[in-house]
C-alpha positions in Angstrom: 22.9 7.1 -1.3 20.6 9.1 0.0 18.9 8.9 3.9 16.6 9.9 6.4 19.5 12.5 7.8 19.5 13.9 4.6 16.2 14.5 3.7 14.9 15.3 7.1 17.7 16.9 9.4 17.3 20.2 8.3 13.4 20.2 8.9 12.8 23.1 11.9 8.9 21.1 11.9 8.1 17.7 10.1 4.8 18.2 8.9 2.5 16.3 6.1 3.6 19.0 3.4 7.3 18.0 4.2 6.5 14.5 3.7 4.7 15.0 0.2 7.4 17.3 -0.6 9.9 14.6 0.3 7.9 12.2 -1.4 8.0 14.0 -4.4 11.4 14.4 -4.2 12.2 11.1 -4.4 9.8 9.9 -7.6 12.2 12.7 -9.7 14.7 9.9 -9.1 12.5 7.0 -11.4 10.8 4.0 -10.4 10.1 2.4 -7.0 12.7 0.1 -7.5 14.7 2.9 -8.5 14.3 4.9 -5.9 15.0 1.5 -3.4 18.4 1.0 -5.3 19.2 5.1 -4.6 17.9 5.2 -1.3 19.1 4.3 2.4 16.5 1.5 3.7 15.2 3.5 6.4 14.1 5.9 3.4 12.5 3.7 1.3 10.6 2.8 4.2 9.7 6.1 4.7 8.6 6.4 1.2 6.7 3.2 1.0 4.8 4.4 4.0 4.3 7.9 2.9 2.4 6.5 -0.6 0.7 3.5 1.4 -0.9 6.5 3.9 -1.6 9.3 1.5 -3.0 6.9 -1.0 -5.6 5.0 1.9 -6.6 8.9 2.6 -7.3 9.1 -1.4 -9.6 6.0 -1.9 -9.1 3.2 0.7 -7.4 0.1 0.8 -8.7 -1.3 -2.9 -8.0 1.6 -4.7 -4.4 1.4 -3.9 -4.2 -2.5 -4.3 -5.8 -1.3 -7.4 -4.6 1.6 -8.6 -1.0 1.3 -6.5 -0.2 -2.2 -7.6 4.0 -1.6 -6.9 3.2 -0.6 -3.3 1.9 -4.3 -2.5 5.0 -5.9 -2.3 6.7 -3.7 0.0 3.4 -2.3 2.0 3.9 -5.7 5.0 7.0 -5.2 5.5 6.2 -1.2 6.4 3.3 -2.0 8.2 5.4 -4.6 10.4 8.4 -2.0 10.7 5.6 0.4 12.0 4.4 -1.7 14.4 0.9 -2.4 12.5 1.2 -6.2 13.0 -2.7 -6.6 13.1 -2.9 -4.3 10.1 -0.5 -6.7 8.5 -2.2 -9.7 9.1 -5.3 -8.7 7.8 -3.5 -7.0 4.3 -2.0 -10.5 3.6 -4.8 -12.1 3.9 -6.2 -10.1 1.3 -3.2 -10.5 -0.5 -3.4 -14.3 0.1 -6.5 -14.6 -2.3 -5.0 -13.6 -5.3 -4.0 -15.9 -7.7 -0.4 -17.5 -6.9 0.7 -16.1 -10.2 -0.1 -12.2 -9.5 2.3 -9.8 -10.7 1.6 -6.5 -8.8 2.3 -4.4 -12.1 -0.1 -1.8 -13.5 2.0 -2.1 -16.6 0.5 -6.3 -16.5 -2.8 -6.0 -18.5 -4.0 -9.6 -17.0 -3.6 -7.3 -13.2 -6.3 -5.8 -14.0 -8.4 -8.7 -15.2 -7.3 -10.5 -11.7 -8.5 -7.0 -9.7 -11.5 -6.7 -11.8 -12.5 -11.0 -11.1 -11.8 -10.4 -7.4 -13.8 -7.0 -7.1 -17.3 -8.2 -8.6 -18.4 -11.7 -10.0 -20.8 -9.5 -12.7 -17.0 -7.5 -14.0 -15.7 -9.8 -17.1 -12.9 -10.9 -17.2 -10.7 -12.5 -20.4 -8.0 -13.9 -18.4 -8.6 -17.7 -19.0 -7.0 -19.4 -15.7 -9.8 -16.9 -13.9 -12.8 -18.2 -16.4 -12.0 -21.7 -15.1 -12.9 -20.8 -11.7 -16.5 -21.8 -10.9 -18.9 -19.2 -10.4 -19.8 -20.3 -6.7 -15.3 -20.1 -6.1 -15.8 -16.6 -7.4 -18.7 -15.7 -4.9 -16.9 -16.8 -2.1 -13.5 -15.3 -2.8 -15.0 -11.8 -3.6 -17.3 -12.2 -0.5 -14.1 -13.0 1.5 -11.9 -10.2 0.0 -15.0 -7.8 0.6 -15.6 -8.5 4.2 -11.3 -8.7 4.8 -11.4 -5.3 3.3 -14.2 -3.7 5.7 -11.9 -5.6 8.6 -8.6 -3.5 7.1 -10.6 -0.2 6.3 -11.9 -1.0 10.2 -8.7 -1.5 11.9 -6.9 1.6 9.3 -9.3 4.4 9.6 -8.8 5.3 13.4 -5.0 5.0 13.3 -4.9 7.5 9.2 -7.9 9.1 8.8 -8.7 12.4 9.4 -8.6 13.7 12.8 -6.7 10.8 14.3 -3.5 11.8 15.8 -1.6 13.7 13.5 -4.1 13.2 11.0 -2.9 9.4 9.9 1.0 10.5 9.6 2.2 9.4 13.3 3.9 6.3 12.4 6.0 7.9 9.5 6.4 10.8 11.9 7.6 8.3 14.8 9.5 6.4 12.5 11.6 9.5 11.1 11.9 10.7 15.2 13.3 6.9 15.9 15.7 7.3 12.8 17.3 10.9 12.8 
């Protein structure tokens, strides 16, 4: 099982090229939940966050919802193990207005029906359990998952973008410190 130690210990400087490298390392071993079963936990956190961080500094918060749908799952318990409770909060309440029956999957064709119904009420959909949902429901859920979005991309972009302190990596870097 791979961990932190081995991965990191040798590093004279931990920098974000180490962490992509890293990173990279890691996906040559298969799937998320491949990499979880090969992995120390204190790595896979490491990973998680590494992915959830680069992947905000890609496209934001949707776009890796989106695009990053295998992150979900594992991205609260990161951001509580960081110490990003408010962060949390506001993610799972984003979370919280999907449908019940969500499988965060990019390999699930109806995920992208359910992304596509929450991101715009003119965006069709052919998933029929989201057709039954009144127009005015769908107004107000993509209003609220809009405006809890902007609250998340608010509350992210001082503590990961560019030109915050080490430019969005200091809690993987602080984490990795705490661990090795």
């Amino acid at each position: 099982m791979l961990t932190i130690q081995d991965m990191f210990q040798n590093q004279s400087k931990i920098d974000e090229g180490v962490l992509v490298e890293v990173s990279d390392q890691l996906w040559k071993l298969g799937s998320l939940q491949e990499i979880k079963e090969k992995v120390s936990e204190d790595l896979f956190v490491v990973h998680v966050g590494i992915n959830m961080i680069g992947n905000w500094k890609n496209d934001g918060w949707w776009c890796l919802i989106c695009e990053q749908a295998y992150l979900v799952p594992y991205i609260p318990d990161v951001l509580k193990i960081f110490g990003l409770e408010e962060m949390k909060t506001v993610f799972e309440s984003i979370i919280s207005l999907f449908p019940e029956y969500t499988t965060f999957s990019n390999e699930d064709e109806s995920y992208y029906d359910i992304v596509n119904f929450l991101q715009n009420v003119h965006f069709k959909v052919n998933n029929e359990r989201l057709n039954h949902i009144t127009i005015e429901n769908r107004k107000a859920i993509v209003r609220l998952i809009h405006q809890r979005l902007d609250r998340l991309e608010d509350i992210t972009d001082p503590l990961w973008g560019y030109g915050s302190q080490n430019d969005g990596w200091k809690s993987v870097f602080d984490f990795i410190a705490l661990k090795i």
